[in-house]
C-alpha positions as CSV (number, residue, x, y, z in Angstrom):
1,X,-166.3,14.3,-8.6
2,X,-163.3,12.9,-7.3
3,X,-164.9,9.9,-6.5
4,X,-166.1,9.6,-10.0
5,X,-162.7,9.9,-11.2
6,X,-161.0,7.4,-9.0
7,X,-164.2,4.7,-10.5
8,X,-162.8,5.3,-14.1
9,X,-159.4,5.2,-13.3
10,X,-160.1,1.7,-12.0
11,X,-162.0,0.4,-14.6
12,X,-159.2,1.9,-17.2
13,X,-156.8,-0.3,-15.0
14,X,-159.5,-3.4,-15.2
15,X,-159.9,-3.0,-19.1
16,X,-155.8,-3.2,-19.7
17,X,-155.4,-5.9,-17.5
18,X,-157.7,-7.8,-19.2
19,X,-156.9,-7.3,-22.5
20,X,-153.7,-8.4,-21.9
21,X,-155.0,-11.5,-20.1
22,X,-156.8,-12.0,-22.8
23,X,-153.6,-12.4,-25.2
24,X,-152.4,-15.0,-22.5
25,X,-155.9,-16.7,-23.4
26,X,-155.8,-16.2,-27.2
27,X,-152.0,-17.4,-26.9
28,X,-153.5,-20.8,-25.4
29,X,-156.2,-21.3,-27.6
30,X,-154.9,-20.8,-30.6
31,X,-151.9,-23.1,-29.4
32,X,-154.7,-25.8,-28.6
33,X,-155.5,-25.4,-32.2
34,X,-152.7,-25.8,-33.7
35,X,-152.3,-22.6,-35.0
36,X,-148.4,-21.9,-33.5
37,X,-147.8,-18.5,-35.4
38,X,-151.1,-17.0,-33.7
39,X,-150.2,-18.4,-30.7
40,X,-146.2,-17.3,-30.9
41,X,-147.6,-13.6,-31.7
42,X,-150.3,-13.3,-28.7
43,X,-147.8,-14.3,-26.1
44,X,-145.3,-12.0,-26.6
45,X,-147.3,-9.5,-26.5
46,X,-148.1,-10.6,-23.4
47,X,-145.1,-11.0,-22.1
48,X,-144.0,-7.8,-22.7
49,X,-146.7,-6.3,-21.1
50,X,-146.5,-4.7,-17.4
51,X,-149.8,-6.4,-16.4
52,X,-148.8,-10.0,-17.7
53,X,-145.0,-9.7,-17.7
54,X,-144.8,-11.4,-13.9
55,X,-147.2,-13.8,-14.0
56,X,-146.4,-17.2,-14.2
57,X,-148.9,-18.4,-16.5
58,X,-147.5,-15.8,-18.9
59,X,-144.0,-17.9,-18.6
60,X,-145.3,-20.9,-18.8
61,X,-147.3,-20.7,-22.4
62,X,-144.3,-19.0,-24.0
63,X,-142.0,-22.0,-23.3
64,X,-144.5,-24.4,-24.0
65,X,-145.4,-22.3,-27.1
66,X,-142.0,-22.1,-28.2
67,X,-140.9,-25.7,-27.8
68,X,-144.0,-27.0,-29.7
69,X,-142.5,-24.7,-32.7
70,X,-139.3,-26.9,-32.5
71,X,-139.3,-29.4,-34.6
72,X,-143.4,-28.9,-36.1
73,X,-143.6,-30.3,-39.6
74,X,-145.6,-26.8,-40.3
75,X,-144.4,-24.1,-38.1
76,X,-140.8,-25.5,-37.5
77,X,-139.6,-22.8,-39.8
78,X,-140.6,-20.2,-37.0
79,X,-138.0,-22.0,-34.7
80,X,-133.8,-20.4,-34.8
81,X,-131.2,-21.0,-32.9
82,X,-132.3,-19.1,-29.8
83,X,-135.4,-20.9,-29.5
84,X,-134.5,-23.6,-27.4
85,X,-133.0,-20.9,-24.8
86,X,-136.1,-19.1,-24.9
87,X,-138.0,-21.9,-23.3
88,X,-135.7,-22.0,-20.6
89,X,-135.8,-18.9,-19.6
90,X,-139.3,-19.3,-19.4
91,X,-139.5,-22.7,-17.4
92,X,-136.5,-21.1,-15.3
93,X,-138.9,-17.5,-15.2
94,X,-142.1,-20.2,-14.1
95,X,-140.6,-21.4,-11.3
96,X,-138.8,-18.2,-10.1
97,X,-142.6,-16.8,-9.7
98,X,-144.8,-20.2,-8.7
99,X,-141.8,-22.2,-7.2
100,X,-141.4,-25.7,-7.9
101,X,-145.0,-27.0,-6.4
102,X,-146.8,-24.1,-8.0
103,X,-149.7,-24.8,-10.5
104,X,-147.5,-24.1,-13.4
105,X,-143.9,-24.7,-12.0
106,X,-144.8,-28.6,-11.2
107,X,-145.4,-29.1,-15.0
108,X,-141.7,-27.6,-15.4
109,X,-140.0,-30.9,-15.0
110,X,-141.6,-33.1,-17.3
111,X,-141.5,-30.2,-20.2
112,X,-137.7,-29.5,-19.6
113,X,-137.2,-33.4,-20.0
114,X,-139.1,-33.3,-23.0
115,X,-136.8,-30.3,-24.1
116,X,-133.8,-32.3,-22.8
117,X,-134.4,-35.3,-25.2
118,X,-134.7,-32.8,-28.5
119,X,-131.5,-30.8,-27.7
120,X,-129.6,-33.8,-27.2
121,X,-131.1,-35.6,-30.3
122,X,-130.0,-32.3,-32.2
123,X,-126.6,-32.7,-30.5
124,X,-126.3,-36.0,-31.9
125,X,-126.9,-35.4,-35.0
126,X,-124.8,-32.2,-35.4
127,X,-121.9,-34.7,-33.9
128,X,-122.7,-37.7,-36.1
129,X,-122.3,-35.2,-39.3
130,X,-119.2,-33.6,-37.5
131,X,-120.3,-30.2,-37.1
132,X,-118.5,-29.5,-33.9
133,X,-119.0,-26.2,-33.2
134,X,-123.0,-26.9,-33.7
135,X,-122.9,-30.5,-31.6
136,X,-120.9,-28.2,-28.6
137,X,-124.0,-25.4,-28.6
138,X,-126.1,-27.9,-28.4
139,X,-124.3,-30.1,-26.0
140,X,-124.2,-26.7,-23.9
141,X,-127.8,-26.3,-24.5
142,X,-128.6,-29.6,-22.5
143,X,-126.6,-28.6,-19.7
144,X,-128.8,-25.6,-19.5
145,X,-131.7,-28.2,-19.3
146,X,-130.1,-31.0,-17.6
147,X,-127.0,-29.3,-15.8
148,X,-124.6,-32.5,-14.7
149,X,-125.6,-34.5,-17.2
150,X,-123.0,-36.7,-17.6
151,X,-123.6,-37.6,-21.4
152,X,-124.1,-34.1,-22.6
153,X,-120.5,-33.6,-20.7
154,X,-118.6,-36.7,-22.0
155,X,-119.9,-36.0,-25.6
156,X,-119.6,-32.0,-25.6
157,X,-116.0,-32.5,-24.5
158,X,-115.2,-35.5,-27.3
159,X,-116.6,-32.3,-29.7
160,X,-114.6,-29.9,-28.3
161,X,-111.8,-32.1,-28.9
162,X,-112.3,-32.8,-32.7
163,X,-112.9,-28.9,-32.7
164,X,-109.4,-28.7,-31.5
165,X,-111.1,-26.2,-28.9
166,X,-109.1,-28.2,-25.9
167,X,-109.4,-25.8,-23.2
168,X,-113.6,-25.8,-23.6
169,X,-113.1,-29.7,-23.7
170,X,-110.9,-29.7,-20.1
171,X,-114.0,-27.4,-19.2
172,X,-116.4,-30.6,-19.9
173,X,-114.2,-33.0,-18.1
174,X,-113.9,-30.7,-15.5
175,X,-117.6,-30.5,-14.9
176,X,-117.9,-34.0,-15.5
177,X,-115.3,-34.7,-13.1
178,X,-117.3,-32.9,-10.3
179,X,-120.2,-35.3,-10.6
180,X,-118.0,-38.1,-9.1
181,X,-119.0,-40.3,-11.9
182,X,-115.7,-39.7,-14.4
183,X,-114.6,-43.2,-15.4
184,X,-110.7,-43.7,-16.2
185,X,-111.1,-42.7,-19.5
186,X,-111.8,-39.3,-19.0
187,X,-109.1,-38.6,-16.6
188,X,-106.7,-40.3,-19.2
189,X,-107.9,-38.3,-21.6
190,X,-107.6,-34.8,-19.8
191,X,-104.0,-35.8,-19.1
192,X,-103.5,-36.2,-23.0
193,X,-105.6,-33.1,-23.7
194,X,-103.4,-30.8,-21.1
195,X,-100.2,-33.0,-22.8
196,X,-101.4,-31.5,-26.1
197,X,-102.1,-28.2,-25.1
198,X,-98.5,-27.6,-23.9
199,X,-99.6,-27.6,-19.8
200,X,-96.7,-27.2,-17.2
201,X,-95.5,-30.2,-15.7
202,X,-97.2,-29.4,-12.6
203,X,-100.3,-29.6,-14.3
204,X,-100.0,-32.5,-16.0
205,X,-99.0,-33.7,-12.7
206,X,-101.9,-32.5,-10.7
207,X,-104.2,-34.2,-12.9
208,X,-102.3,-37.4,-12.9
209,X,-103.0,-37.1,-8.5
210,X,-106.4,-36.1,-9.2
211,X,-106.9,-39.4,-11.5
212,X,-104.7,-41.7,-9.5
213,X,-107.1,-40.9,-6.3
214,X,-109.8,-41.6,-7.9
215,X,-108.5,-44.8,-9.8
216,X,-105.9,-45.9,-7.7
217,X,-105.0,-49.0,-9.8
218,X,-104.8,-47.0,-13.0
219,X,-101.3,-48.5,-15.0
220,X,-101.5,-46.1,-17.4
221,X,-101.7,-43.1,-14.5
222,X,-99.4,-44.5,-12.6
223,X,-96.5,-44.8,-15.5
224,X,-97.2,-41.6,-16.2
225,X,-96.8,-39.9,-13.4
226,X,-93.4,-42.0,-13.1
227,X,-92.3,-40.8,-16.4
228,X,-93.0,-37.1,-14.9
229,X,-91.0,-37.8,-12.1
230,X,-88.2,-38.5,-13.7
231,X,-88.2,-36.2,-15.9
232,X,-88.2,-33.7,-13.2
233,X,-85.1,-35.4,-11.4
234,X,-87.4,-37.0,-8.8
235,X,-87.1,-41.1,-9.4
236,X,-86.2,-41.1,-5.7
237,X,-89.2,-39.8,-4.6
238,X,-91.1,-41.9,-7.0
239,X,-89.9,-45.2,-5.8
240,X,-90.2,-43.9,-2.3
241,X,-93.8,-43.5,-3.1
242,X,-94.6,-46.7,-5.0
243,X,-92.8,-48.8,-1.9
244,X,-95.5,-46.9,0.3
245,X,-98.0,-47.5,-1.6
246,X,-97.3,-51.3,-2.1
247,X,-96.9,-51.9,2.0
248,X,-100.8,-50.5,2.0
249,X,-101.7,-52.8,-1.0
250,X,-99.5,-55.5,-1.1
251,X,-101.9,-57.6,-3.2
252,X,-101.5,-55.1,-6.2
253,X,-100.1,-56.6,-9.3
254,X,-100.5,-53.0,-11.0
255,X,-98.1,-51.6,-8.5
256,X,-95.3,-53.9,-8.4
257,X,-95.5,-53.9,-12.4
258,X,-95.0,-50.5,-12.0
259,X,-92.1,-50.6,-9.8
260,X,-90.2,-52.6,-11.8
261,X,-90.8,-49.7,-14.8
262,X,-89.1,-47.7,-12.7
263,X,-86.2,-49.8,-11.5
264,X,-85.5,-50.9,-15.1
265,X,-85.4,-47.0,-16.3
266,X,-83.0,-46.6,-12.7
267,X,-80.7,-49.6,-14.7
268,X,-81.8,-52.2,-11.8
269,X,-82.6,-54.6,-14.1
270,X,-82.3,-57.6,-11.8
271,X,-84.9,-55.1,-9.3
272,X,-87.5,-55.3,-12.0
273,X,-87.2,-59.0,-13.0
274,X,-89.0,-59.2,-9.5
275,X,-90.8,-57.1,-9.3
276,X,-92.7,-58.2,-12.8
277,X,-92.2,-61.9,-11.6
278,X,-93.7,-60.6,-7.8
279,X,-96.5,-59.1,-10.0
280,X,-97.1,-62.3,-12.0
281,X,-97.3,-64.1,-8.6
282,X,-100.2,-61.9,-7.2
283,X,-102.2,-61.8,-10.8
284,X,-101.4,-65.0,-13.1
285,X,-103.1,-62.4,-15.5
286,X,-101.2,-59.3,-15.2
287,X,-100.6,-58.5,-19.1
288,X,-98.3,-55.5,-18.5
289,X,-95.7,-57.9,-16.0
290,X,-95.9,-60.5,-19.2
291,X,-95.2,-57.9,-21.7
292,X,-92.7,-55.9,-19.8
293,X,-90.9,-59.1,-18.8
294,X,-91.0,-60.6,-22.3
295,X,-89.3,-56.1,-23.8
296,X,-86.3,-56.7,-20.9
297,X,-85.6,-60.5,-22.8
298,X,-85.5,-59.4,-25.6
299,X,-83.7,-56.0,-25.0
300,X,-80.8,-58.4,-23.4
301,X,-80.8,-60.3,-26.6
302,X,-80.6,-57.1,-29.0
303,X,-77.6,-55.3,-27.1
304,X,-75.6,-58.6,-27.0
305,X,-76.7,-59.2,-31.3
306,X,-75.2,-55.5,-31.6
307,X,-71.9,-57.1,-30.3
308,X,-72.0,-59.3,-33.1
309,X,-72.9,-56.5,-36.0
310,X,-70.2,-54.4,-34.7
311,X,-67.8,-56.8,-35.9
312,X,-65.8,-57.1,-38.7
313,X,-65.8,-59.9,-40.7
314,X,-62.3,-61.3,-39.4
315,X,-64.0,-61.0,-35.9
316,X,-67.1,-62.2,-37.3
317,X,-65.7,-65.5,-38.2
318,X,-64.0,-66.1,-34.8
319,X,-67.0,-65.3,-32.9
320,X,-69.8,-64.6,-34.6
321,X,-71.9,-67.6,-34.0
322,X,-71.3,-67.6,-30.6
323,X,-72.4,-64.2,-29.6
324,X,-75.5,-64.6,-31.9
325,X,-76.5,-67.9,-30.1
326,X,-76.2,-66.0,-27.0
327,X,-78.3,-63.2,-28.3
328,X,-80.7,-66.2,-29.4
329,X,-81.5,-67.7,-26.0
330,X,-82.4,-64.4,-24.7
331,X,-84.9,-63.9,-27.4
332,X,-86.0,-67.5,-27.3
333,X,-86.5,-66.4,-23.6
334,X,-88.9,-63.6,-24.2
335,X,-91.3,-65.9,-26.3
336,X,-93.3,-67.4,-24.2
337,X,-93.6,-64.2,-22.2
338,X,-95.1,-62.6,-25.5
339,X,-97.0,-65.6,-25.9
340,X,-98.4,-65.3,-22.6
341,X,-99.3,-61.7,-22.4
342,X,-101.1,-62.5,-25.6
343,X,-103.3,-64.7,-24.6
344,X,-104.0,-62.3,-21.9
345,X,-104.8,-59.8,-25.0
346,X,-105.2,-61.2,-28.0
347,X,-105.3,-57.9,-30.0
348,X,-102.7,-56.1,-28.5
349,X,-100.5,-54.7,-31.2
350,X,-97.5,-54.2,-29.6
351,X,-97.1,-57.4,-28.2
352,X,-97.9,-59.2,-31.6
353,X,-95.7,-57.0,-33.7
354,X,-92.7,-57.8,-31.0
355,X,-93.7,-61.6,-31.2
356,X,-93.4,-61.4,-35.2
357,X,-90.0,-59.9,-34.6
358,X,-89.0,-62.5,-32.3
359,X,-89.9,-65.3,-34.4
360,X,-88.7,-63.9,-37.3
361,X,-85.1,-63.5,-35.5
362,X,-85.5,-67.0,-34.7
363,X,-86.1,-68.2,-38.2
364,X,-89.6,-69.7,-37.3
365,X,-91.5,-68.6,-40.6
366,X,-94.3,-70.8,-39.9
367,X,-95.5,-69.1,-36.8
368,X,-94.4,-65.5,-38.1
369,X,-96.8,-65.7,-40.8
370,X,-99.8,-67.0,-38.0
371,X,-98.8,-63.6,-35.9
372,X,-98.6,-61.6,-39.7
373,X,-102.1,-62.0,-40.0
374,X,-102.9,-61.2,-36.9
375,X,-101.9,-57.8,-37.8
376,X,-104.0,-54.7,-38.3
């Protein structure tokens, strides 16, 4: 009798097991026939089930299931927010039980890259029609899918940043830092984004090293971090440091432009006339030597044109013409450096705008009106 008992049990335990199985199966074919909703209902049933709920199979239809809803012109509808994460889980959930050469989890790959591609489409979209906190989720999403992608991470923190969400933006450039393959415009960018945000100097200043290592010849790091140090009292130690750094790199136009920033804020402006000039010498090309070169000409010429609107007229009269032709030859001076660093960059709108004012100080109307249109 016992015996008999222990048979039934068994075949009880056989019967479940196969129903359930069965939904697994039912989930597949209908999914082979295109009928989504059937298929969506049979396997989660089976997934919930204690028989089915470990097997990989199980995992593997549901995310296939459910990323076939997203984005079908008939059974789309059945796809919400969560659906995307759902498939996931169950590609993750596959290879947890088969591992990555299993029968199911080496089909993983090729579906999450499938997946991959649709998220980011969606991101894309959401982004183009600037809804940010949509683009970010989805953005998010593909990490999930993809996790270091390096587009998902540049894009999802340029969303973050029109979302005003800054510190989930740093987050993105964080990540994307780690990867190794951050170009200069992203540490730039975290620098502005932790200037925004109201970061401690030290901060700011840590992410300035953390840029500067990794683009050493960055101009707009490097002034930066200048401008921190002497704000915090510690030119000194910045010029210290640049001098280092140009005995290790002596060929570096970038640094000796640099240098003569600093020397020219320390009131050394004969210092920085080299340097600029030293830089010019090592790169014929070196627009910021040009421009900066061409600023301390024509700062010369606009404290010694004060002198002359200062005066009264009586003074004026005497002296006057003098002290304005003086002023002229340092702004006639300057000009070819603003030509120069033009050339270099044509577009730059700083240097055109100081070119207009030059030649307009010079009376040359003719070649004003060529750098007017210029203009943007």
């Amino acid at each position: 009798m016992k015996k008999v008992l222990l048979t039934a049990l068994a075949a009880a335990t056989i019967s479940v097991a196969s129903a359930q199985n069965s939904a697994v199966n039912s989930a597949i074919l209908n999914q082979k026939n295109g009928t989504l909703d059937k298929a969506q209902t049979e396997i989660d049933k089976a997934i919930s089930h204690e028989k089915t709920k470990d097997k990989a199979k199980t995992w593997f239809t549901r995310g296939t299931i459910y990323q076939d809803i997203i984005g079908h012109p008939i059974y789309g509808k059945l796809a919400t927010e969560k659906t995307p994460t759902i498939v996931i889980e169950s590609y993750n959930k596959t290879i947890e039980l088969d591992g990555k050469d299993g029968q199911y989890g080496k089909q993983v790959p090729a579906r999450m890259e499938q997946l991959y591609g649709v998220v980011l489409n969606q991101a894309v979209e959401n982004h183009n029609n600037q809804v940010w906190d949509k683009a970010i989720e989805n953005y998010e999403l593909a990490l999930k899918v993809k996790p270091g992608d390096t587009t998902a991470l540049k894009y999802g923190a340029y969303a973050a940043i029109n979302a005003k969400d800054y510190k989930k933006a740093l987050g993105f450039f964080d990540t994307l830092i780690k990867t190794g393959q951050a170009g200069e415009d992203v540490y730039k960018t975290k620098v502005q984004l932790l200037q925004e945000s109201e970061a401690s100097d030290e901060q700011v200043m840590a992410a300035l090293a953390e840029g500067l290592k990794a683009h050493p010849n960055s101009v707009y790091m490097m002034q930066e971090e200048l401008r921190y140090y002497l704000k915090n009292n510690r030119a000194d130690e910045a010029l210290s440091k640049l001098e280092k750094a140009i005995e290790k790199d002596p060929k570096n136009a970038s640094l000796y432009a640099v240098l003569g920033n600093l020397q020219e804020k320390k009131g050394n402006l004969d210092g920085a006339y080299k340097s600029y000039q030293k830089a010019i010498e090592v790169d014929p090309k070196n627009f910021d030597a040009y421009y900066n070169l061409a600023v301390l000409e024509f700062n010369k010429g606009v404290n010694v044109a004060k002198k002359a609107e200062k005066m009264d007229y009586a003074t004026y009269q005497k002296k006057g013409k003098a002290v304005e032709a003086e002023a002229n030859k340092y702004f006639q001076a300057s000009v070819p450096y603003f030509e120069k660093a033009i050339e270099i960059q044509p577009e730059d709108q700083a240097a055109l705008k100081n070119l207009l004012s030059v030649y307009t100080r010079l009376g040359r109307k003719a070649d004003a009106d060529r750098i007017s249109k210029r203009l943007k």
